[in-house]
PABA-31076 format. One line per field, with one value per atom (N, C-alpha, C): residue number from 1; residue in three letters; atom name; x, y, z. Coordinates in steps of 0.1 Angstrom, whole numbers. Each point is the difference from the previous one (the first is absolute). Example, Ala and Ser with C-alpha at 12.3 -4.5 7.8 and 13.67 -1.06 7.14 Angstrom:
nr: c(1_1_1_2_2_2)
rest: c(ala_ala_ala_ser_ser_ser)
atom: c(N_CA_C_N_CA_C)
X: c(132_-9_9_-4_9_-8)
Y: c(-57_12_12_11_11_11)
Z: c(78_0_0_-7_0_8)
REM end
This chain:
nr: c(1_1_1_2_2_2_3_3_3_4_4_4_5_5_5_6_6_6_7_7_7_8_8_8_9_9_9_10_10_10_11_11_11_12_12_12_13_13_13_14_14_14_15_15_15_16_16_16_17_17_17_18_18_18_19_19_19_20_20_20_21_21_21_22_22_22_23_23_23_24_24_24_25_25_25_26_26_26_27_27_27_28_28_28_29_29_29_30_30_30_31_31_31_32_32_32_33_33_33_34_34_34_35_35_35_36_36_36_37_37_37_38_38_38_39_39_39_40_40_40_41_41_41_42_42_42_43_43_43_44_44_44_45_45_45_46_46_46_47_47_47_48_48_48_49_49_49_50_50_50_51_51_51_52_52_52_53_53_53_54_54_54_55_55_55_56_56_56_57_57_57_58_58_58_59_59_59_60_60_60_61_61_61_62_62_62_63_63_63_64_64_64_65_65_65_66_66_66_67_67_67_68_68_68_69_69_69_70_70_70_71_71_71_72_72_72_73_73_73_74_74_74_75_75_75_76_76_76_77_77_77_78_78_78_79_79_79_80_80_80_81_81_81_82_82_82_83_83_83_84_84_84_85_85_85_86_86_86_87_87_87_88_88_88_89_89_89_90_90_90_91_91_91_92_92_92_93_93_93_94_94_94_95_95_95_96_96_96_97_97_97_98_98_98_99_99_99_100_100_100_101_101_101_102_102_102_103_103_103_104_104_104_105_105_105_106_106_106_107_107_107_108_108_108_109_109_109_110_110_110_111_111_111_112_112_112_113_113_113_114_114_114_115_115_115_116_116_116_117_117_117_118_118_118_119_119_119_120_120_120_121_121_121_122_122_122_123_123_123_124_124_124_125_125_125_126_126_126_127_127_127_128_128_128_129_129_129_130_130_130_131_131_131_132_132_132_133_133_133_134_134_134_135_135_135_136_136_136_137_137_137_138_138_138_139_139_139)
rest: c(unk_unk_unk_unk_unk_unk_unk_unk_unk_unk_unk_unk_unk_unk_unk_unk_unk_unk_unk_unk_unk_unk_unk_unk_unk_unk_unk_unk_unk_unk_unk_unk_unk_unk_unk_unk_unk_unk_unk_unk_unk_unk_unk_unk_unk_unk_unk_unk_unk_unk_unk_unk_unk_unk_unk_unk_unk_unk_unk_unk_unk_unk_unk_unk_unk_unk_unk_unk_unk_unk_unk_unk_unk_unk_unk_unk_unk_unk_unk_unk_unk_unk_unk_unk_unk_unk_unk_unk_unk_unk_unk_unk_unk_unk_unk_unk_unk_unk_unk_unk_unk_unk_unk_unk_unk_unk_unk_unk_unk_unk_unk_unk_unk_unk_unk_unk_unk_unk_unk_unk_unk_unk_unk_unk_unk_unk_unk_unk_unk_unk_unk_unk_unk_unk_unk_unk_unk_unk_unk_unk_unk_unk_unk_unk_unk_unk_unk_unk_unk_unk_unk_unk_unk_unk_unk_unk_unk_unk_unk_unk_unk_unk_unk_unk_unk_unk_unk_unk_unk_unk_unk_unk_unk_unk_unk_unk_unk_unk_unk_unk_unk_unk_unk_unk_unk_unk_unk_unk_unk_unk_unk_unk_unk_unk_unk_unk_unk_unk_unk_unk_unk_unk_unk_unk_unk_unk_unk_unk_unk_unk_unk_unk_unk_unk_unk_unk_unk_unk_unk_unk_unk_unk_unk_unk_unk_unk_unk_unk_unk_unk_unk_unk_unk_unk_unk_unk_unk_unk_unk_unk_unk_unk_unk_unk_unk_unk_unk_unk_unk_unk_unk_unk_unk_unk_unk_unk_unk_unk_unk_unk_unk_unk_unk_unk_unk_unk_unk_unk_unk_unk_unk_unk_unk_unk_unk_unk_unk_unk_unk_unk_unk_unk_unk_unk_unk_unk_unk_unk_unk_unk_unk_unk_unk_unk_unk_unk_unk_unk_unk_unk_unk_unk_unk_unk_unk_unk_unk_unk_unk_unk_unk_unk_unk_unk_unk_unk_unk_unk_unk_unk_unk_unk_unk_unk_unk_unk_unk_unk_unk_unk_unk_unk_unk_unk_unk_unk_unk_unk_unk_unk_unk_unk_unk_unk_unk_unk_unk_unk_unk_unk_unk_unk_unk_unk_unk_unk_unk_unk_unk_unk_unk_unk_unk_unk_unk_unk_unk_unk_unk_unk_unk_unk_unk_unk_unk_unk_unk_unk_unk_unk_unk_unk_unk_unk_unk_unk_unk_unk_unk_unk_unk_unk_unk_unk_unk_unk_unk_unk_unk_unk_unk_unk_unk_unk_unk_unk_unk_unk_unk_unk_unk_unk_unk_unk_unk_unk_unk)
atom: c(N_CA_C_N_CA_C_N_CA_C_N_CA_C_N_CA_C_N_CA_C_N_CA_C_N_CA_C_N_CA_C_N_CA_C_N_CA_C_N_CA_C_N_CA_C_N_CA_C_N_CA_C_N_CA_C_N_CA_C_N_CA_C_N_CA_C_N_CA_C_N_CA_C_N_CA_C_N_CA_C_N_CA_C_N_CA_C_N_CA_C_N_CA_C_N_CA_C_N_CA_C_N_CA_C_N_CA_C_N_CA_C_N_CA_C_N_CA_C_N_CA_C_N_CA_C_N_CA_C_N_CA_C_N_CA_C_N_CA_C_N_CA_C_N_CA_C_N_CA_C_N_CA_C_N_CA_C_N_CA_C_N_CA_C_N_CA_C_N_CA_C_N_CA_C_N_CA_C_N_CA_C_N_CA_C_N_CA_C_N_CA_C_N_CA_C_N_CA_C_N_CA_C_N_CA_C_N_CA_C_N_CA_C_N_CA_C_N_CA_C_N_CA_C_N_CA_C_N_CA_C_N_CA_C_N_CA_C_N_CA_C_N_CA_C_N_CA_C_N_CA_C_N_CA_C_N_CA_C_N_CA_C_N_CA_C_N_CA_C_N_CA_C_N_CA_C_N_CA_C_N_CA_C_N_CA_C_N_CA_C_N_CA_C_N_CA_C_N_CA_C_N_CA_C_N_CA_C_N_CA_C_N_CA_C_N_CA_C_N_CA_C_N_CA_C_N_CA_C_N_CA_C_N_CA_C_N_CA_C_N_CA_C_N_CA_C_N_CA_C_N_CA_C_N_CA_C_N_CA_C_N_CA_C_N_CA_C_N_CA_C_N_CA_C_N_CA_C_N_CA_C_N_CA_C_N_CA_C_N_CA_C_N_CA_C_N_CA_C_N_CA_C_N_CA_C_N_CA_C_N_CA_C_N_CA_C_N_CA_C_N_CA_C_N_CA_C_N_CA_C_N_CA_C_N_CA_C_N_CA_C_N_CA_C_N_CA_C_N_CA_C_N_CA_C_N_CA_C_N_CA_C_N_CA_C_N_CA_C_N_CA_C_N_CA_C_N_CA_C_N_CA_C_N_CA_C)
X: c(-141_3_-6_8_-5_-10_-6_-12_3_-8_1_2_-2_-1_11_8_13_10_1_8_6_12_6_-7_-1_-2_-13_-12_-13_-2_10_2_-10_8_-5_-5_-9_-7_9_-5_8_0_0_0_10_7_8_12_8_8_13_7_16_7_11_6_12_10_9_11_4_4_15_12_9_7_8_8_12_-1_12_11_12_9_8_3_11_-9_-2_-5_13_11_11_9_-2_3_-11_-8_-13_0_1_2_-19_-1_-19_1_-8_-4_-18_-8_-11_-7_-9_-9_-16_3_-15_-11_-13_-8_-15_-2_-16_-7_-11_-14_-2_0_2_-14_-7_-13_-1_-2_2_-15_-8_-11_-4_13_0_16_8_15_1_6_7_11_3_12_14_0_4_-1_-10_5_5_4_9_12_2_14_7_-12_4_4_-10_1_17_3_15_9_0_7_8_-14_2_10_-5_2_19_-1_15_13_-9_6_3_-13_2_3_2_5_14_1_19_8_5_7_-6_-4_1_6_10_10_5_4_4_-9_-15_-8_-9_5_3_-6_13_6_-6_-14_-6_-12_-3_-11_-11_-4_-16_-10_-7_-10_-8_0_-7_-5_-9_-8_-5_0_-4_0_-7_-7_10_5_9_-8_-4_-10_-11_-11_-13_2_-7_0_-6_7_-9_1_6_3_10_1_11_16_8_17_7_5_13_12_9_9_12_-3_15_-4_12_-1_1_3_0_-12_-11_-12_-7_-8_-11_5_4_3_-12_-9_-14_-8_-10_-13_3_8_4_-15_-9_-13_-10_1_-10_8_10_2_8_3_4_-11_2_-12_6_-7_7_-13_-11_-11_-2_10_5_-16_-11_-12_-13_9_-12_3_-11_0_10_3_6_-6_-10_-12_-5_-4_0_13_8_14_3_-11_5_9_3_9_-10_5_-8_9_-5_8_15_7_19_1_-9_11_17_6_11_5_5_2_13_8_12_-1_9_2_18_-2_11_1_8_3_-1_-8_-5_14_2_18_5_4_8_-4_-13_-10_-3_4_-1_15_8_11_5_-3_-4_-5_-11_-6_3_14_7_3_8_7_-1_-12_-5_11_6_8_11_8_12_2_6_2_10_6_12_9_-8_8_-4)
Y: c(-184_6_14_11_14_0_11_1_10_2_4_14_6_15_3_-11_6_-3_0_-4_19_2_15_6_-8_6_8_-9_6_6_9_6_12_5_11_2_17_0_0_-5_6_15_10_16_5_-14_4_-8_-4_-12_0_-8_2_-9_5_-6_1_-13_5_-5_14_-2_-6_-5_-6_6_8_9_-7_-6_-11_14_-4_8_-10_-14_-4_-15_-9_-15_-9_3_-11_4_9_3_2_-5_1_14_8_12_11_-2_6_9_0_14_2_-1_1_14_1_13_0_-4_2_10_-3_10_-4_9_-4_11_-5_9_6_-12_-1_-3_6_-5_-4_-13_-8_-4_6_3_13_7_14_5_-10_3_-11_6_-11_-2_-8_-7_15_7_15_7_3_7_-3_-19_-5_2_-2_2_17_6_16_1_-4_2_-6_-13_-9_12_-6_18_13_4_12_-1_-13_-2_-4_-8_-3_16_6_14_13_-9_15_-8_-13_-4_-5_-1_5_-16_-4_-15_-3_4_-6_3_8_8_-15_-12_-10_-3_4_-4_9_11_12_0_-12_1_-10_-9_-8_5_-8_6_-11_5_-13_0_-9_1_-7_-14_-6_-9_-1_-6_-18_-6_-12_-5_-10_-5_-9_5_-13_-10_4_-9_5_-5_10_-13_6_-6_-16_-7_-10_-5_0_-4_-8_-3_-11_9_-3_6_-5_7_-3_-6_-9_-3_8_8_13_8_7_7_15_0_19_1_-6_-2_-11_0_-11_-5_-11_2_-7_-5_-5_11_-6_3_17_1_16_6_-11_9_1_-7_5_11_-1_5_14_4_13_11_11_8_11_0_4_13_3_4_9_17_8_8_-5_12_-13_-14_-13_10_-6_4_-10_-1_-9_-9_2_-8_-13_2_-4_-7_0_-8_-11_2_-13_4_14_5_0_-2_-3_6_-1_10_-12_3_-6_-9_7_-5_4_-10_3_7_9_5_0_-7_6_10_9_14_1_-8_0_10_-7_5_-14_1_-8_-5_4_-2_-10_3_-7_-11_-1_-10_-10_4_-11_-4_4_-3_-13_8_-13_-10_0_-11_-9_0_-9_-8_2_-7_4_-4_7_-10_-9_-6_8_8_5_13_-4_11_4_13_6_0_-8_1_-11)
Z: c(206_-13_-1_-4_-5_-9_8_-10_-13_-9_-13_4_10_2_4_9_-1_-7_-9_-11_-2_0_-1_-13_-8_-16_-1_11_1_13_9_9_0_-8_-2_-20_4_-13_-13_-12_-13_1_4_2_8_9_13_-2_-13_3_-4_9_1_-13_-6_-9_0_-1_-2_-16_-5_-16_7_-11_1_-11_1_-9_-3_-14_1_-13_6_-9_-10_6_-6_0_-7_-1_4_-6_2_11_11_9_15_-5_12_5_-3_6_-2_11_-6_23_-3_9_3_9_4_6_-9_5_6_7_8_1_-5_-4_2_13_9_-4_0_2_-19_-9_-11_-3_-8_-5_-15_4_-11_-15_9_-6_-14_3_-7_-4_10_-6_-16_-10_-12_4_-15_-1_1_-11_-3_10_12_14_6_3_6_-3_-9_-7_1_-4_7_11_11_17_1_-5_2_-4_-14_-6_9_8_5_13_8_13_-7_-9_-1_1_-12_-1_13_7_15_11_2_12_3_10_1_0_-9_2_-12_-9_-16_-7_2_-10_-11_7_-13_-14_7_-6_-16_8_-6_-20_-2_-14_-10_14_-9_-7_-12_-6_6_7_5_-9_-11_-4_3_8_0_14_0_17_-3_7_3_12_1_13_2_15_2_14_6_5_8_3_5_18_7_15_1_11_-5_-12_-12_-8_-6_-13_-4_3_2_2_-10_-6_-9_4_-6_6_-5_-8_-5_11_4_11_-7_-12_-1_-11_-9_-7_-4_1_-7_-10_-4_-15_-13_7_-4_-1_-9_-8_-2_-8_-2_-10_-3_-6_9_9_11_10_4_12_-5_-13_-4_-4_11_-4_-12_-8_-13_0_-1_-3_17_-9_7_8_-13_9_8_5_8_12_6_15_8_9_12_1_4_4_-8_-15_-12_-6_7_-3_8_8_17_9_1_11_9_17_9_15_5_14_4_3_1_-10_-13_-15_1_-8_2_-17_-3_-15_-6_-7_-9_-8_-1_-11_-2_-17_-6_-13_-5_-17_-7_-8_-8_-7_-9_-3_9_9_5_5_3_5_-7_-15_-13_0_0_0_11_11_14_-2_-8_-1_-9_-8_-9_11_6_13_16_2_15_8_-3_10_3_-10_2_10_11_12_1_5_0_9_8_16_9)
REM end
């Protein structure tokens, strides 16, 4: 059995840690997109820099143009390492009061983000809307 130290999540420090957000566009078409983001310090980054840093990378890197036209406001934990898995494959659809970080000036850290957390960044909107009938798929 692995020992506790290698477990990915406690790899490395909260100051040094890889994340990756899940840029979802569409709920009833699974259509989402992954941005990978290392050397993140979670100790001193918030909720609100995150969502800037995404933001930014969406706007200046080349292959988001679809994504372009969404309004992202919102972040949630879709799963941390070593942890429980969802069985929806495009968000969480559980404990939306724990796992929605809403409280734009918490630290990272202070929220239970941990190094190969996994993150959703939707639109709220539409995320409520999904959630009337998270079964209904388009394809």
């Amino acid at each position: 059995m692995a020992e506790v130290e290698d477990l990915t999540n406690l790899a490395k420090p909260t100051s040094d840690a890889t994340l990756t957000v899940r840029c979802i566009k569409n709920f009833e078409y699974r259509t989402c997109k992954n941005i990978v983001l290392q050397h993140v310090n979670l100790e001193t980054s918030t909720v609100g820099d995150l969502k800037k840093l995404v933001l930014e990378r969406i706007h200046t890197q080349s292959g988001w143009k679809p994504y372009l036209n969404v309004k992202f406001d919102t972040l949630k934990v879709y799963t941390v390492a070593h942890g429980h898995k969802t069985m929806n494959l495009i968000i969480n659809v559980e404990d939306d009061d724990k796992l929605i970080l809403n409280d734009e000036d918490a630290v990272l850290a202070w929220q239970g983000i941990e190094n190969e957390t996994e993150l959703s960044f939707f639109n709220m909107a539409d995320y409520s809307e999904f959630k009337k009938h998270p079964d209904m798929m388009k394809w």
